[in-house]
C-alpha positions as CSV (number, residue, x, y, z in Angstrom):
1,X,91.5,129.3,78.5
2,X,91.0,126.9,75.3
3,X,93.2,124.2,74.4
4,X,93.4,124.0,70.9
5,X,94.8,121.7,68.2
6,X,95.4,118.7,70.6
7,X,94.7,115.8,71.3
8,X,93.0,114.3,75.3
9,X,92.7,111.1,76.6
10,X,89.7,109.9,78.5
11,X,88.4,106.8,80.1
12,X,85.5,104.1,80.1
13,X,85.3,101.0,81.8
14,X,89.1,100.7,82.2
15,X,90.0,101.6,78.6
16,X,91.5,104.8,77.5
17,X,91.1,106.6,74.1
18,X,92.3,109.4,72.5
19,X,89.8,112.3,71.5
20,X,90.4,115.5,69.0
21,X,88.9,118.5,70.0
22,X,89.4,122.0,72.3
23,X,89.2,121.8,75.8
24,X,87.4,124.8,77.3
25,X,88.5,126.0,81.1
26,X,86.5,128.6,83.0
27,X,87.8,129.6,86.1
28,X,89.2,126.2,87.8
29,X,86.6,123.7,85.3
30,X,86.6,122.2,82.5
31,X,83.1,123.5,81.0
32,X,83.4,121.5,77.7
33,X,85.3,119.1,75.7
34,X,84.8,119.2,71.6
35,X,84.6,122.0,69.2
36,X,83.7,125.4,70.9
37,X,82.1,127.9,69.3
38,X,83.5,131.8,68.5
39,X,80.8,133.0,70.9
40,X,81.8,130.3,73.8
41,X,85.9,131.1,73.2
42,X,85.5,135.2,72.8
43,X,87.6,137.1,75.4
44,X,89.4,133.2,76.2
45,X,93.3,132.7,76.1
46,X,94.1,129.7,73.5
47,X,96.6,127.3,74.4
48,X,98.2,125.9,71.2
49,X,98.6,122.2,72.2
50,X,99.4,121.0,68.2
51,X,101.7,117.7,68.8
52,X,100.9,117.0,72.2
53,X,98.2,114.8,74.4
54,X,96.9,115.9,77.3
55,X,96.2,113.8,80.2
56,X,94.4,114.1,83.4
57,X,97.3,115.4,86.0
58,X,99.2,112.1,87.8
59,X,98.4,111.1,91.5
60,X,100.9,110.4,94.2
61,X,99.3,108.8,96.7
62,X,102.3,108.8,99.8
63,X,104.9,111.3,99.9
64,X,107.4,112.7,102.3
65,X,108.4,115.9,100.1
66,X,110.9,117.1,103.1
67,X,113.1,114.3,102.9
68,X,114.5,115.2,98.9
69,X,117.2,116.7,101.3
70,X,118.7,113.5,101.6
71,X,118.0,112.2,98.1
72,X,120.3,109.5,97.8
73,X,122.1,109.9,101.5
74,X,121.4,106.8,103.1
75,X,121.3,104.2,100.0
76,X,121.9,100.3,99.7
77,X,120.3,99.6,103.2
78,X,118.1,97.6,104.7
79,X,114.7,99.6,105.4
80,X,115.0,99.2,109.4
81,X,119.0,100.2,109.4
82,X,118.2,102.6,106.4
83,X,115.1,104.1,108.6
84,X,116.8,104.3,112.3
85,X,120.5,104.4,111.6
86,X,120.3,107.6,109.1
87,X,117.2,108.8,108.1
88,X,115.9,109.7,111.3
89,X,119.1,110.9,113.2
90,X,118.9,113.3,109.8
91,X,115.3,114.2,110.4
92,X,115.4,115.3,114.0
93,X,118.1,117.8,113.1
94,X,115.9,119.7,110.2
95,X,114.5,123.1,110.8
96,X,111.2,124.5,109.5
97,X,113.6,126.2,107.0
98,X,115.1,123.0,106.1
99,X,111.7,121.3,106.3
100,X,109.9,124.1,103.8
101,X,112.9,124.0,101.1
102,X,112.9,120.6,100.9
103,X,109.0,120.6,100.4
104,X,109.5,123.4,97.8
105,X,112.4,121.0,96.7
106,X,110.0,118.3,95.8
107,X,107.3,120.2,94.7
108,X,108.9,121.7,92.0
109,X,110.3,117.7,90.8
110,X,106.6,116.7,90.8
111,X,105.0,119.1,88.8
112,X,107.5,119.0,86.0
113,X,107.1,115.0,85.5
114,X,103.5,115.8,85.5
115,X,102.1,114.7,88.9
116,X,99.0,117.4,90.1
117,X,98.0,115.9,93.2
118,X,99.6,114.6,96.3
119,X,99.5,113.0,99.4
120,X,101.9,114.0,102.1
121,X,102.8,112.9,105.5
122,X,105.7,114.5,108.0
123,X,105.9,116.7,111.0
124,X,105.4,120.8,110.8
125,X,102.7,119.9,108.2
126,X,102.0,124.4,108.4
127,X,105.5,124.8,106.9
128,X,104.7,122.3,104.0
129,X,101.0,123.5,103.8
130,X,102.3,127.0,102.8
131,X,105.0,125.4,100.2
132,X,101.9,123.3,98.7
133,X,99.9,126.9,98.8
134,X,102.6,129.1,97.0
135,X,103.2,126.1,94.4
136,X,100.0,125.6,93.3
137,X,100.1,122.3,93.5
138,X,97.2,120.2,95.2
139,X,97.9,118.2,98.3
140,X,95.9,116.2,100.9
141,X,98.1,116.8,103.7
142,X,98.6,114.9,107.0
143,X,100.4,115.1,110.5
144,X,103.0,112.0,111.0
145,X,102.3,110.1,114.3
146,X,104.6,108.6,116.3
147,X,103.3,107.4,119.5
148,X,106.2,105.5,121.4
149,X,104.9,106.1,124.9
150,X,101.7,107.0,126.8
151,X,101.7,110.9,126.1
152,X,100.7,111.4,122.6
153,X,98.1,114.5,123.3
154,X,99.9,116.7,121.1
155,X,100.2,114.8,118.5
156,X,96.7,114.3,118.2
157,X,96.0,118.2,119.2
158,X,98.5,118.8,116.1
159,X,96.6,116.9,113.8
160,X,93.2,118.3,115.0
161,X,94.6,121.7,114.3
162,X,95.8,121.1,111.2
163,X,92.5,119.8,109.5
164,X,91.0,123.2,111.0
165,X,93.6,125.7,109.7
166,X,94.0,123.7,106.1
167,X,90.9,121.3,104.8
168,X,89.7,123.3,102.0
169,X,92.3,126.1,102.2
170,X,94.0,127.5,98.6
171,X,90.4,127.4,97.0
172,X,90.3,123.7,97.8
173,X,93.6,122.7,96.5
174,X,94.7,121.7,99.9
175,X,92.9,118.5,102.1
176,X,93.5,117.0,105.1
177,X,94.0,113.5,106.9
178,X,94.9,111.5,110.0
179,X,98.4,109.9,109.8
180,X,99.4,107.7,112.6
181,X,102.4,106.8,111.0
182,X,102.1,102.4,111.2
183,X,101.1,99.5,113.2
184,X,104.8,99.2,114.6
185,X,105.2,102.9,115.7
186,X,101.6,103.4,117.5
187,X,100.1,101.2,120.4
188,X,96.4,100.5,120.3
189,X,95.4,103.0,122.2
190,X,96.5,105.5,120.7
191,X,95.7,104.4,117.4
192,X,92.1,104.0,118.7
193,X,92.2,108.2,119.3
194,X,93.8,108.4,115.7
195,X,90.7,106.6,114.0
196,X,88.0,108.7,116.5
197,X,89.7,112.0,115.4
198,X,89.6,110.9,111.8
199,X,85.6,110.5,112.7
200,X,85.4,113.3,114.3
201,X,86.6,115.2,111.5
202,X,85.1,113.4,109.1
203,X,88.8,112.6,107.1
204,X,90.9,109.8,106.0
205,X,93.0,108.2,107.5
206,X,97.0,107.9,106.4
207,X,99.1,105.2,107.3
208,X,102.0,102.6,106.3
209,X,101.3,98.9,106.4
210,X,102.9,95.7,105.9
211,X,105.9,97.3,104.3
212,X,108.3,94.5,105.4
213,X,108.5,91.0,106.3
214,X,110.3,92.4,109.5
215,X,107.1,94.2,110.2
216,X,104.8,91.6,109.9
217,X,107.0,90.0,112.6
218,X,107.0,92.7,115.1
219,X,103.6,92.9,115.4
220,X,103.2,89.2,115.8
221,X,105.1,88.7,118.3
222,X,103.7,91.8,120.3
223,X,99.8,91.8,119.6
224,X,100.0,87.8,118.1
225,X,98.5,89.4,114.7
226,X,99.2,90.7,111.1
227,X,99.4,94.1,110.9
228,X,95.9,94.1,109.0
229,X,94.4,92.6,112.2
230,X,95.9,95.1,114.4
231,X,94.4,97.8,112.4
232,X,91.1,95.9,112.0
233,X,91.2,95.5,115.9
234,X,91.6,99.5,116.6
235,X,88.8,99.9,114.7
236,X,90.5,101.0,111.5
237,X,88.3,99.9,108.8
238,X,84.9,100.6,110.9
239,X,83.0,103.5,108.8
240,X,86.3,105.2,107.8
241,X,88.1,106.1,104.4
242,X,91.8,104.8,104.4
243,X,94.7,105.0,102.5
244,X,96.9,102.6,102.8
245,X,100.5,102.9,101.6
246,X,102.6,100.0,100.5
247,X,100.7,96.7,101.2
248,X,103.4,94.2,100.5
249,X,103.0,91.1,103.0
250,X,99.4,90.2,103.1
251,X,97.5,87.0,104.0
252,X,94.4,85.4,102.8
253,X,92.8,86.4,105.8
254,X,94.4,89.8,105.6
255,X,93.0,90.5,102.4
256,X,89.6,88.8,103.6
257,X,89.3,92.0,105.9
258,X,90.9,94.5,103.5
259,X,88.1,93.4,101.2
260,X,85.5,95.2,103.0
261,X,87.2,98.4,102.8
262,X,84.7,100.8,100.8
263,X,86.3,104.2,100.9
264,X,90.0,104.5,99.6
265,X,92.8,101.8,99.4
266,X,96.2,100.1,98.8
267,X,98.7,103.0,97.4
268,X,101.6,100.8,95.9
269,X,105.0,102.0,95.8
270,X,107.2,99.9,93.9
271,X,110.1,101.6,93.2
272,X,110.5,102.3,96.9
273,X,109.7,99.1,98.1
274,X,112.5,97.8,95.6
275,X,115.4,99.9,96.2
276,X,114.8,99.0,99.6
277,X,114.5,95.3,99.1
278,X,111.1,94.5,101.0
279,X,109.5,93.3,98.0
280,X,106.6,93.8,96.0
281,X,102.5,93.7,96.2
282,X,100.4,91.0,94.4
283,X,98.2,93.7,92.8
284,X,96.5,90.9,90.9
285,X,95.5,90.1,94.5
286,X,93.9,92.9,95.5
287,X,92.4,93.5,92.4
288,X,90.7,90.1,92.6
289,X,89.5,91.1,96.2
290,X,88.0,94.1,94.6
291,X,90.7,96.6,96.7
292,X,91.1,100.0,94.7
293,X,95.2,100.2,94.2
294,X,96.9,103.4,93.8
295,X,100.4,104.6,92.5
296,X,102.8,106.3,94.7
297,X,106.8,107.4,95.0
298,X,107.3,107.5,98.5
299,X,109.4,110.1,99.9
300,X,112.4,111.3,97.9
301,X,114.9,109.4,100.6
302,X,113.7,106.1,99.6
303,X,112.9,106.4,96.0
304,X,115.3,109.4,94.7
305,X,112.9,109.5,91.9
306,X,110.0,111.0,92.2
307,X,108.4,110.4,88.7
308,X,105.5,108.8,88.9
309,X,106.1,108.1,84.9
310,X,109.0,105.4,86.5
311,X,106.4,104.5,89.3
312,X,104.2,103.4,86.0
313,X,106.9,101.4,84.7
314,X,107.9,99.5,87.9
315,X,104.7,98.3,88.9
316,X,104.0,96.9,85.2
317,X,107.3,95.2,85.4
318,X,107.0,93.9,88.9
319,X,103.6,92.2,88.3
320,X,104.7,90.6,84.8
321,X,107.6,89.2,86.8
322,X,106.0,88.4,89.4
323,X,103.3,86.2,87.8
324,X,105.9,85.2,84.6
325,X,102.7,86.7,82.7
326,X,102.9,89.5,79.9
327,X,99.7,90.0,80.4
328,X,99.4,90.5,84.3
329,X,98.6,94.5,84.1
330,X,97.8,96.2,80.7
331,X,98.9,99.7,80.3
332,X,95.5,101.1,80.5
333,X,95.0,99.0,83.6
334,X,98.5,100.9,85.2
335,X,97.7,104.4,83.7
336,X,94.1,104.3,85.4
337,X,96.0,103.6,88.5
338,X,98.6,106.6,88.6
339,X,95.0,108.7,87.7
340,X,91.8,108.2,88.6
341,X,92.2,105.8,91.4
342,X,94.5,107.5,93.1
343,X,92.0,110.6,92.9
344,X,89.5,107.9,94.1
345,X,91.7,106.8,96.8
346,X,92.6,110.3,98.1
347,X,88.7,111.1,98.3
348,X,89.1,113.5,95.0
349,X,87.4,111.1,92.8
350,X,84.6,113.7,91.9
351,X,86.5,116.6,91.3
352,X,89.9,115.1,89.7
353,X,91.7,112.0,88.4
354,X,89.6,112.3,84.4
355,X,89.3,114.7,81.8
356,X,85.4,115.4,82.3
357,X,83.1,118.3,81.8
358,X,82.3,119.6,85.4
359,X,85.6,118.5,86.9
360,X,88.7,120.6,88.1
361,X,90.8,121.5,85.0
362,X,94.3,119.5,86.7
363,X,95.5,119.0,83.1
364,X,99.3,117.6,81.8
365,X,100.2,118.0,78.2
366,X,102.7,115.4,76.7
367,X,105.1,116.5,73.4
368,X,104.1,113.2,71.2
369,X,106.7,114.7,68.7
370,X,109.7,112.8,70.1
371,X,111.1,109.6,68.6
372,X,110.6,107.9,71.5
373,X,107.2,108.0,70.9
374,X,107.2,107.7,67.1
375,X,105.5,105.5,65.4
376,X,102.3,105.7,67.8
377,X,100.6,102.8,67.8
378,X,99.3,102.7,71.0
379,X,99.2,106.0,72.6
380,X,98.7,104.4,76.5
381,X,101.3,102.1,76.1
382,X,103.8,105.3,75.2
383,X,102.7,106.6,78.0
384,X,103.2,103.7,80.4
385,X,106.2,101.7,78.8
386,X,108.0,104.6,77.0
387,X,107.5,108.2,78.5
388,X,109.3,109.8,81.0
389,X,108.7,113.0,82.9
390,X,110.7,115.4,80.9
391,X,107.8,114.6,78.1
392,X,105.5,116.7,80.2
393,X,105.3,120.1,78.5
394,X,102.7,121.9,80.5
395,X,101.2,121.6,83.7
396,X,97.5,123.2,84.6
397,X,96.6,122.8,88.2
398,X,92.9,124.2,89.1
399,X,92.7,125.6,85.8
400,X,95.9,127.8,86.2
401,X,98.9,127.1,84.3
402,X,101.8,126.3,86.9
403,X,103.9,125.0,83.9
404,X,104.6,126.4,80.5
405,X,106.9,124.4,77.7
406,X,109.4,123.2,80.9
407,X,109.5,126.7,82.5
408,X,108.0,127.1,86.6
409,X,105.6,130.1,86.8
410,X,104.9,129.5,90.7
411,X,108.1,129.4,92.0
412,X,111.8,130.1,91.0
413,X,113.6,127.3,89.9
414,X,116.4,127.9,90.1
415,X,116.6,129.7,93.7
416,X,114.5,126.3,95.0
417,X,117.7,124.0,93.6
418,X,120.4,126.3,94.9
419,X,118.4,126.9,98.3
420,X,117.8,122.9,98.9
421,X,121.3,122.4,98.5
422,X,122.8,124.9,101.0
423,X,120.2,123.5,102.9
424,X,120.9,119.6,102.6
425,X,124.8,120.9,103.4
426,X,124.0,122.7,106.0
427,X,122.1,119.7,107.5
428,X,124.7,117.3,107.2
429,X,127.1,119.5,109.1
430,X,124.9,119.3,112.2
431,X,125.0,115.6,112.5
């Protein structure tokens, strides 16, 4: 395929610029960027992309696709009544069925506001690992651990399996991790078997950390630590690759330890961790530390959005506010977070996350011919401030077009709505 008669963004040192030329795709890579000759574009299909930019594909870095069955279901809560008094009695009465519609559910919401790549974590990860297959979308998917008591075996056998039926499966678009779900839901023990299996393996690991202030105080007054130390003292950051979602309520010392952290990161989720009221990270922070920061939704239950277009927005907004500074994050600062640090996070910096000769062709074209967008000054801050994700126009994923002017070609639309509903009504009878 060529895209022709557009216009692609790429990155240097932090700053992002628009280019004019084709982009040439052969099989799931971009061979080459510029003006392509007859010879290199005989027997090619040509993509007219006139009015539009194209854009590496988005990154969401945490996920729970199944739970866009109870989009909006348990609102205006605290996160620990929000979490135990509805969410999970809902959870534990899904099916597979309910579990694989609601991952199609979510799927299809992601790829048309433009995100590519995700990271996912919930139970019957097979069930969502055949959804991510059949969407063509790309995932790095991972077990949820829960280890209240001493017999967490399966769990870990579950996880081991996983990484062994799926790393590497769909021609690559599908990775794996280790997800023991958070400091709060797993003892030490058995987060110690978490971080050797992740070793073994030779995977990230998943997790959520110091999401709450409520958190930070469970774990002190059982292990008389942050939640960073707990981690630290399972062995969590010894020779692994992490990613880390949330990262709210962090100390001086915590940061002092999350600073050594060479592979992966902090996945910030603002609009989640707003809508739920636990507050917001100090990005500035962690940047200062030199800790890589990615962009993510959360699941669907939380953040009943899952644009990461809106996720761009928030976490601008949240830092200005939060430093009464204009200047805290710049748009090309926030953009480079929703793209190629997330890739980087996710361990898929080589591959995706840029528009680059040699990498996989995970490609998002905007329509620029909107007034929202007119006139265009500055083309990342459109993106960040003003765009939304019904500006995505096309989607390419691997180098095949998933997406095409707002219509799914992997999946049915319209059977994935009208199944996740009857699904989401059957589920609420059960309760």
């Amino acid at each position: 395929m060529i895209i022709k008669r557009g216009h692609y963004l790429q990155v240097e040192d932090g700053v992002w610029s628009v280019q004019k030329g084709d982009i040439l795709i052969e099989g799931n890579v971009v061979k080459k960027l510029g003006e392509v000759t007859e010879r290199e574009a005989a027997g090619h299909e040509v993509f007219d992309a006139a009015g539009m930019l194209v854009l590496p594909g988005l990154v969401n870095g945490h996920q729970h696709t199944p739970m866009s069955l109870l989009r909006c279901y348990s609102d205006d809560l605290p996160l620990m009544d929000w979490l135990n008094k509805k969410m999970l009695p809902a959870e534990m009465k899904m099916t597979s069925e309910d579990r694989y519609k609601g991952a199609m559910l979510s799927l299809a919401e992601m790829i048309k506001s433009g995100t590519t790549t995700y990271a996912d974590m919930y139970i019957d990860m097979d069930t969502i690992a055949e959804a991510v297959a059949s969407s063509g979308m790309r995932g790095a998917l991972a077990r949820g651990m829960i280890a209240m008591d001493a017999n967490y075996s399966d769990r870990i056998e579950e996880s081991r399996q996983l990484v062994k039926r799926w790393n590497g499966a769909a021609n690559g678009r599908i990775t794996t991790m280790i997800a023991p779900h958070s400091p709060y839901m797993c003892p030490p023990d058995f987060l110690k078997a978490a971080v050797e299996l992740a070793k073994e393996l030779n995977v990230p690991l998943h997790t959520h950390l110091a999401e709450t202030a409520d958190e930070r105080q469970m774990i002190q007054d059982k292990y008389g630590s942050s939640p960073v130390q707990y981690l630290q003292e399972a062995g969590f950051f010894e020779d692994t690759h992490v990613v880390l979602a949330h990262g709210v309520h962090f100390t001086a010392e915590d940061l002092e330890v999350l600073q050594q952290v060479k592979r992966g990161g902090i996945i910030h989720n603002p609009v989640s961790n707003a809508k739920l009221g636990c507050g917001t990270s100090d990005l500035l922070a962690l940047r200062r530390h030199g800790i890589a920061v990615g962009l993510g939704t959360d699941g669907p239950g939380s953040a009943s959005t899952l644009d990461l277009f809106m996720e761009m927005k928030a976490a601008a907004w949240m830092q200005k506010l939060l430093h009464s500074d204009a200047s805290a994050l710049s748009s090309h600062d926030i953009l480079t977070m929703a793209t190629k640090t997330g890739a980087e996070i996710l361990g898929l910096g080589n591959d995706i996350g840029t528009i680059e000769e040699g990498k996989k062709a995970d490609l998002i074209m905007i329509n620029m011919n909107q007034p929202h967008f007119i006139p265009a000054h500055e083309p990342t801050s459109l993106l960040v401030y003003a765009a939304a994700g019904q500006d995505v126009d096309s989607v390419i994923i691997d180098g095949e077009v998933v997406m095409k002017h707002r219509e799914l070609l992997t999946m049915d639309e319209e059977k994935v709505m009208f199944e996740a509903q009857q699904s989401a009504a059957s589920l609420l009878n059960r309760l």
